[in-house]
C-alpha positions, 0 to 999 in steps of 0.5 A: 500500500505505501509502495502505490501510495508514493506511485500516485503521488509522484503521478500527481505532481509530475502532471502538476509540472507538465500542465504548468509548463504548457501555454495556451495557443494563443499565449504562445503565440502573443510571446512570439510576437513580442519577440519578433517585434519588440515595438509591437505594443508600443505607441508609435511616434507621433510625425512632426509636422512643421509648419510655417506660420505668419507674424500675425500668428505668433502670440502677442505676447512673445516678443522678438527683436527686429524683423521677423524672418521666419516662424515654425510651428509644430507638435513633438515629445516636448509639447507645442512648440514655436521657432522663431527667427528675426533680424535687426537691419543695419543702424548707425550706432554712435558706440565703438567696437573692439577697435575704437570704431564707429559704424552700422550694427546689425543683430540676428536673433533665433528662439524656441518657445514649448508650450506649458500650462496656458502659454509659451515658454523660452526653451532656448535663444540665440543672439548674434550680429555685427557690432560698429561696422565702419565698412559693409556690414553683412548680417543675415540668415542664409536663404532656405537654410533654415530647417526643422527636422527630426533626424534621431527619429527621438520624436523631439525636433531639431531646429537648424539656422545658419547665417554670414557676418561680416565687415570688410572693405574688400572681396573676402569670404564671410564668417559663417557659422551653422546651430542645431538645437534640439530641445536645450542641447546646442551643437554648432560649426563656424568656419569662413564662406567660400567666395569667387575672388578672381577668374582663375579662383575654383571651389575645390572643398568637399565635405571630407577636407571642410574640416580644418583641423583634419585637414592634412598639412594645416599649420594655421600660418598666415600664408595658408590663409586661402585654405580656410575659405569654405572650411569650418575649425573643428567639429568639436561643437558636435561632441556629444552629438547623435551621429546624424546631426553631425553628417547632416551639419557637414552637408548643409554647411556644404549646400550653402557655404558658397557666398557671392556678391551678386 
């Protein structure tokens, strides 16, 4: 009797073990699922879809500085958001620059306001321009460069401006300089335009020697100073960086880095 007694009990519990070791179907098949598609049950990113809005349209209460030159409109991770870009032509200003000089200045301005609570907010702003210009004054946003993207697929904007400033009294490449924000983080290059100054001139940079600080036999003297034209110093402002921010970076810095006079 207690030989059939441990003969059942070891029955019993190797049923127990068999029955919870099995899955329903449809169980089965929901795991498999997750496995090849992780992303499956997850809220897909919503698409952002930036649109370019009027002066009119931007809330009276956010203030910029100058002119408007451009304004975006669009919806991410961080809420409703609102770009703004402006510029404040050229003025005669009776204060000095660095070099005890009097001139014209001119400003450009560029901010990002995300709604929260009842209104906007500043998330982030950039001021920049030319100060006491006895010369021409350049100070501008480049046309069309002005973009807002979504490159690391993160579901959060990237806002990218570039623009030339300049004083001179010559023929003589702009300084240009190129900013991706996305939400607070900044990332940025600054080199020197490339400009058409004689007949026998030929644009000759590409996008693997726009780095001067790679560039091979560069030791910054002052008889290499044509070598800068067209080139960017370094893409340390792009440290930390999702990789596509920066591939993006060097071809917008190529696509508008050619300035004329015309």
């Amino acid at each position: 009797m207690r030989f059939l007694f441990f003969i059942c009990l070891a029955a019993f519990f190797s049923g127990c073990n068999s029955s919870s070791s099995k899955k329903e179907p449809k169980q089965a098949m929901d795991d498999t699922a997750r496995m090849d598609n992780p992303g499956a049950n997850t809220i897909p990113a919503v698409a952002i879809e930036p649109v370019k809005i009027t002066a009119a349209q931007v809330p009276a209460y956010i203030k910029f500085k100058g002119k408007l030159n451009e304004a975006w409109q669009w919806t991410d991770k961080l809420g409703e958001n609102i770009f703004i870009t402006s510029f404040v032509e050229p003025y005669d200003d009776k204060e000095k620059n660095n070099y005890d000089e009097e001139g014209q200045s001119a400003g450009l301005h560029a901010a990002q306001y995300v709604k929260k609570g009842g209104g906007y907010v500043l998330q982030w702003q950039n001021d920049d321009g030319e100060k006491s210009c006895p010369f021409d004054i350049t100070c501008k946003f480049i046309k069309d460069a002005t973009t807002v993207t979504d490159l690391d697929k993160d579901g959060v904007a990237e806002t990218t401006i570039q623009y030339r400033l300049a004083c001179r009294s010559d023929v003589s490449p702009a300084d240009m300089k190129l900013f991706i924000h996305e939400d607070t983080a900044t990332y940025y290059l600054q080199g020197l335009c490339w400009i058409k100054s004689s007949e026998e001139d030929k644009f000759t940079v590409t996008e693997k020697d726009a780095n001067l600080e790679t560039l091979p036999g560069y030791k910054k003297t002052e008889d290499e100073y044509m070598k800068t034209f067209g080139r960017y110093e370094s893409e340390k402002g792009f440290a930390g960086a999702p990789p596509e921010f920066l591939a993006y970076a060097r071809q917008q810095w190529m696509k508008f880095v050619k300035e004329s006079f015309e």
